[in-house]
PAKE-583616 format. One record per residue: x, y, z of N, C-alpha, C in turn. Coordinates in steps of 0.05 Angstrom, whole numbers, padded with zeros to 5 digits, always signed. Example, Ala and Ser with C-alpha at 12.3 -4.5 7.8 and 13.67 -1.06 7.14 Angstrom:
REM residues 2
+00264-00114+00156+00246-00090+00156+00264-00066+00156+00257-00045+00142+00273-00021+00143+00258+00001+00157
***
This chain:
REM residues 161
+01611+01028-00490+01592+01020-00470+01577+00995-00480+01575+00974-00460+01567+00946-00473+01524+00960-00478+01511+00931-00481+01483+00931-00482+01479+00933-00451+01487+00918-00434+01474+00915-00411+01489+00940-00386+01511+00952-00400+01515+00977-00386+01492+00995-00391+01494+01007-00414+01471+01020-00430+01440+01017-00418+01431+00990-00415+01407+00979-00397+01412+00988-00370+01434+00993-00357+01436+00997-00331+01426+01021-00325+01448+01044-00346+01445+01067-00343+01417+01075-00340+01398+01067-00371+01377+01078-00371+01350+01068-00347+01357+01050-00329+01342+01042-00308+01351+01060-00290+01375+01073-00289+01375+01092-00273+01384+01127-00278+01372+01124-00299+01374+01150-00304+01339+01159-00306+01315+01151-00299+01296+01161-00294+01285+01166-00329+01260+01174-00327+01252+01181-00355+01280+01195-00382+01264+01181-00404+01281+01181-00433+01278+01211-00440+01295+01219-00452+01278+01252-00473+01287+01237-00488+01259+01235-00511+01264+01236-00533+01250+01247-00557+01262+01244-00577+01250+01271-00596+01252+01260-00621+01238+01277-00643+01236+01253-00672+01255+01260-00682+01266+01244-00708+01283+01254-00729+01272+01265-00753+01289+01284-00767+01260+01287-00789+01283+01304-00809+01284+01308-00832+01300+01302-00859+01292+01321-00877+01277+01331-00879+01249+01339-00901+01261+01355-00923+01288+01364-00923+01303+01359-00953+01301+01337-00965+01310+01321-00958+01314+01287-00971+01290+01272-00972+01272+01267-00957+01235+01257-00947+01221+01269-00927+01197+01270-00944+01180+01289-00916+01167+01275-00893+01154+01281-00878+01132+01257-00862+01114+01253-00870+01116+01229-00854+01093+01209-00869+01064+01222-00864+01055+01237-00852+01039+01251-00845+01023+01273-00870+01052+01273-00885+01050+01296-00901+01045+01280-00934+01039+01259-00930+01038+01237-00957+01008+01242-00968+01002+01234-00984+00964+01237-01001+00949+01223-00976+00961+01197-00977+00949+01181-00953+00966+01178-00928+00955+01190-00911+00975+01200-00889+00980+01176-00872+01005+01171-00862+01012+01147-00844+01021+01157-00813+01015+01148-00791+01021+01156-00770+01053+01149-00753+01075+01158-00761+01096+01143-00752+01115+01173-00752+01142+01164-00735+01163+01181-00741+01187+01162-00757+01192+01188-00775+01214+01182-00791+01235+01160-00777+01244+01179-00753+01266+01167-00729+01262+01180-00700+01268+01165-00687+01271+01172-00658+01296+01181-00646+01310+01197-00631+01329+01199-00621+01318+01197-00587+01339+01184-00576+01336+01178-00541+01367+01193-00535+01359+01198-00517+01384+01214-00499+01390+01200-00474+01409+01190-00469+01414+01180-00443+01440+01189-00428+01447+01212-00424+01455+01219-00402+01497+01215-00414+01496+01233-00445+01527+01226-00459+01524+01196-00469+01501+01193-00479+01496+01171-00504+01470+01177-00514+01468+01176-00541+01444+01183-00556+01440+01157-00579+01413+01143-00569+01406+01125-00588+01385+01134-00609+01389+01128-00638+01373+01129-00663+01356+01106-00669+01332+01112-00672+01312+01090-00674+01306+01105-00709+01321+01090-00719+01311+01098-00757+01289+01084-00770+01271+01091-00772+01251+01068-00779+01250+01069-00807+01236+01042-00822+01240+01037-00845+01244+01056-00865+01261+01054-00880+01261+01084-00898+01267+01062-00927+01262+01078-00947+01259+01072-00972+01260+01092-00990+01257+01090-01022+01270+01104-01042+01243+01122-01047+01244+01136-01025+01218+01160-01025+01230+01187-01020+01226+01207-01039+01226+01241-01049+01220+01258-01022+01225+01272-01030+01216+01295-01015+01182+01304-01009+01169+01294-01032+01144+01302-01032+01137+01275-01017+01150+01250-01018+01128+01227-01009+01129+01209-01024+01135+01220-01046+01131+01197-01080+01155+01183-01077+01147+01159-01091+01170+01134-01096+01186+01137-01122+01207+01144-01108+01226+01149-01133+01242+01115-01148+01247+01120-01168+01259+01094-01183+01239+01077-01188+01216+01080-01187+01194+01056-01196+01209+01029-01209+01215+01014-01200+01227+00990-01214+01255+00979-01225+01271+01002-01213+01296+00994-01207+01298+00997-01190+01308+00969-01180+01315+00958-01148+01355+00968-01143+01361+00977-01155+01391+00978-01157+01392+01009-01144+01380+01019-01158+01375+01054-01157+01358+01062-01126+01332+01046-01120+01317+01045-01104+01346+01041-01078+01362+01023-01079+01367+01018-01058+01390+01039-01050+01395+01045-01070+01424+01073-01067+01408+01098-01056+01382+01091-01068+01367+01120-01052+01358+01115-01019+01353+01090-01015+01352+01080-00987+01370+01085-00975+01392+01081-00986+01421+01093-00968+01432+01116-00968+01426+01138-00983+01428+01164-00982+01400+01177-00963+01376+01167-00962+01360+01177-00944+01366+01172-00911+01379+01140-00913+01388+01134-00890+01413+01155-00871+01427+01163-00888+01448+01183-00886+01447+01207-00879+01422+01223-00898+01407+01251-00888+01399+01248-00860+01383+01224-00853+01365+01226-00826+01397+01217-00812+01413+01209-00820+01437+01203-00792+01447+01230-00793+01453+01245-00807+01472+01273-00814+01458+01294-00795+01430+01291-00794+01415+01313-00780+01413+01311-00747+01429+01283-00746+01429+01281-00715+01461+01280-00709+01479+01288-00728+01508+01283-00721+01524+01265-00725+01508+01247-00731+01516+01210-00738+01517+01205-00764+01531+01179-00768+01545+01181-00790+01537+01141-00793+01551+01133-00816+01543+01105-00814+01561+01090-00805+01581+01093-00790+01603+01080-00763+01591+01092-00734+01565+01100-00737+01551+01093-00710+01529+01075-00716+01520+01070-00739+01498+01048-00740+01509+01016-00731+01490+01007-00711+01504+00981-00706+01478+00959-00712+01463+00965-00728+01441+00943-00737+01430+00951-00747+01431+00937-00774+01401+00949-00797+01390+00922-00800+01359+00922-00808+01332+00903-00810+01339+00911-00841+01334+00900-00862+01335+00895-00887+01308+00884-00904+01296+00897-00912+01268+00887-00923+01270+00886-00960+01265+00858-00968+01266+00859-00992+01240+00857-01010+01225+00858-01026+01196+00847-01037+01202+00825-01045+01233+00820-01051+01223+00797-01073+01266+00779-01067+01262+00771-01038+01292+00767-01027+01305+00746-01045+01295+00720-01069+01307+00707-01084+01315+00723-01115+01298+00742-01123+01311+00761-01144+01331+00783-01132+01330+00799-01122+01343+00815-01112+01357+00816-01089+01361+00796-01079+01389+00795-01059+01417+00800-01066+01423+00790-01088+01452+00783-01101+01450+00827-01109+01436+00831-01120+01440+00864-01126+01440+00877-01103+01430+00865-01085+01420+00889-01052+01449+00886-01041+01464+00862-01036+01486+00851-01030+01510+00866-01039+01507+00866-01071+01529+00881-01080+01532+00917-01072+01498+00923-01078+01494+00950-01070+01512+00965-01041+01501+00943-01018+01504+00945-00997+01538+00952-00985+01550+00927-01005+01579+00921-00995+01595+00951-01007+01585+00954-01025+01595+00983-01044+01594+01007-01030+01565+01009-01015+01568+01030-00993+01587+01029-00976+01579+01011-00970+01592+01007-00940+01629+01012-00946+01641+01001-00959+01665+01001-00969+01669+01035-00981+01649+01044-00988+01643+01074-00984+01657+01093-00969+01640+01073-00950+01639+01101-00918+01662+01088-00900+01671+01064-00912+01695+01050-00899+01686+01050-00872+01664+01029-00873+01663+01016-00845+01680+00993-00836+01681+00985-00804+01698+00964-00793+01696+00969-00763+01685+00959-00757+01673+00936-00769+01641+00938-00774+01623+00925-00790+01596+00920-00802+01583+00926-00788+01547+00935-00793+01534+00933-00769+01527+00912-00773+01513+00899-00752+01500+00875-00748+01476+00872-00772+01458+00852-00781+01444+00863-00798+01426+00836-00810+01401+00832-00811+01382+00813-00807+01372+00827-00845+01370+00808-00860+01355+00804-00887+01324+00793-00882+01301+00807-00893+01284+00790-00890+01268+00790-00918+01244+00782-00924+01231+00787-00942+01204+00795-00935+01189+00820-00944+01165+00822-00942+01162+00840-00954+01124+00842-00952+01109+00853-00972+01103+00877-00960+01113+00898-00980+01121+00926-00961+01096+00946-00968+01097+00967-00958+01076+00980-00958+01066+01000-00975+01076+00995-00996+01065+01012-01029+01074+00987-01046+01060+00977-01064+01073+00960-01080+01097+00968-01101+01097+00996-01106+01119+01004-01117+01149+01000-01102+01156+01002-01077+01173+00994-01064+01185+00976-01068+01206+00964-01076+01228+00946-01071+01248+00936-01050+01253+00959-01029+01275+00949-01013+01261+00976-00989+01265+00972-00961+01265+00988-00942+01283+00975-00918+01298+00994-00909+01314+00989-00890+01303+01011-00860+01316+00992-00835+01320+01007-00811+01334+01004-00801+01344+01021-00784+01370+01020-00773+01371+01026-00747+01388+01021-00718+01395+01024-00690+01419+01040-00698+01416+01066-00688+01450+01075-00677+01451+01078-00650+01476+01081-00645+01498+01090-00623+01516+01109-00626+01514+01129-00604+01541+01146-00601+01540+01162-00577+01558+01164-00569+01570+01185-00548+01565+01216-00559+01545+01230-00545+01544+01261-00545+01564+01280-00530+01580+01261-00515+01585+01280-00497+01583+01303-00473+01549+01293-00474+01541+01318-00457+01530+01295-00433+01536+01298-00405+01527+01282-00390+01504+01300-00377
***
């Protein structure tokens, strides 16, 4: 189903259900942190035998909340992609339905060339093909312990119309 089918549908399919994603083997909510943040993990939308994933930034954060890997950006980002994985697994999805990840780095002239390698390693992993789409940026993230946070768009067919 293209973008602007998808747009069609959901103009005429009347109000969204949608519902959060949430992991809390792998990370808890942000709700549930020392200093509590107001967000969902992920979103799932239902549209009528297509279900979209709204993954919002995730990063090399525990179960309790805490930042795991303090200062290795190599490790940090393998944990970004295994958290990314838990929250796709709990909705059925896998990472050949992600079709765009946002890429956040602290520090994009040191650590690109490692996020890059990191990345391609997964991905060659899970034997994707083709890639998702996928935008690098740099910014100043929201614990200074953090190194890398990713988000991601899926797609997939549920089946259920």
């Amino acid at each position: 189903m293209t973008i602007p089918e998808v747009l069609e549908e959901i103009s005429h399919a009347g109000a969204i259900s949608k519902k959060p994603i949430s992991a809390p083997a792998a990370l808890n909510e942000a709700y549930h942190y020392a200093r509590p943040s107001s967000f969902s993990r992920g979103l799932r939308l239902d549209l009528g035998g297509m279900a979209i994933l709204l993954i919002s930034g995730t990063a090399s954060v525990g179960p309790n909340g805490e930042t795991l890997h303090v200062g290795d950006f190599r490790a940090q980002t393998r944990r970004t992609f295994q958290n990314i994985t838990d929250l796709l697994a709990v909705e059925g999805a896998t990472w050949h339905d992600v079709v765009r990840t946002t890429c956040y780095l602290r520090d994009i002239d040191r650590d690109y060339v490692v996020f890059n390698e990191e990345r391609t390693a997964f991905y060659k992993g899970q034997e994707l093909d083709p890639l998702p789409a996928s935008t690098g940026i740099q910014a100043k993230l929201c614990r200074p312990d953090l190194l890398v946070e990713i988000e991601a768009i899926v797609m997939f067919r549920t089946g259920k119309e």
